[in-house]
N, C-alpha and C positions, 0 to 999 in steps of 0.2 A: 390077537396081537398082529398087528402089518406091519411088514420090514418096507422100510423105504431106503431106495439106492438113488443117491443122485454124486454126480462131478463135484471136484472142489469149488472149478468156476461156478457151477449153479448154485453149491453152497453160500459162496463169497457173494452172489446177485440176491437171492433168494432167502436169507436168513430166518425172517420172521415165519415161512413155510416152513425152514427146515424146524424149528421150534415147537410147530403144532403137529409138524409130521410126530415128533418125538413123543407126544403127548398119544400117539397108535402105537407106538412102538417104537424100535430102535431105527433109527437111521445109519445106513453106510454111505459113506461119505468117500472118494475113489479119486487117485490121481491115475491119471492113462489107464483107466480103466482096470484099476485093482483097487481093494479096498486099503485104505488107508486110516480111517479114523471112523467111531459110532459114536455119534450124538445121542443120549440117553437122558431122561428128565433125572432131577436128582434122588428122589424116591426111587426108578428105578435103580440107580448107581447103590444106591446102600440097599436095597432087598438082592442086589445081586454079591457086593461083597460080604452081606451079612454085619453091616455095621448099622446098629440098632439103635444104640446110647451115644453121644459123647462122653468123654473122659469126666468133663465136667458132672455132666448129669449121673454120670455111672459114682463116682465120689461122692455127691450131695446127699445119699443117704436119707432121701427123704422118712423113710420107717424107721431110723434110728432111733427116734422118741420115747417109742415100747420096749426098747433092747435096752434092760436094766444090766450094768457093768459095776461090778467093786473090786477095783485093783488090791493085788495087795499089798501091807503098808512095807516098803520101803523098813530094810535096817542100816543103818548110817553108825559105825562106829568110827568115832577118831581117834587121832592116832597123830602122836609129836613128831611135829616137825623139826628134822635135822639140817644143821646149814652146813 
């Protein structure tokens, strides 16, 4: 993995480098020379906060198919209504 450090101005000139830089690794990104923001491909962004699934896909339940379910029935007694 290479860390790349560049300026914001080199950032704001140089984008399409700072992009492939990110594909080596992280990039910092520095205003007066402290870091300020890391440019990170998005693969890395989710193996780092550990987000795997979206919500979506994590509910679609694909293997639900095999999971046999029998609720059970429901008792319903009525009962007069009073005005």
């Amino acid at each position: 993995m290479t860390v790349t450090k560049m300026s914001s101005r080199a950032f704001n000139q140089e984008v399409s480098r700072a992009k492939k830089a990110a594909e080596e690794g992280p990039v910092y990104i520095t205003d007066r020379g402290k870091p300020a923001h890391v440019l990170l491909t998005f693969e890395a962004y989710k193996q780092l906060t550990g987000m795997s699934k979206s919500i979506v896909e994590s509910l679609a339940m694909p293997d639900a198919v095999d999971i046999e379910f029998e609720p059970e029935r429901a008792i319903i007694v009525n009962r007069d209504v009073e005005f």
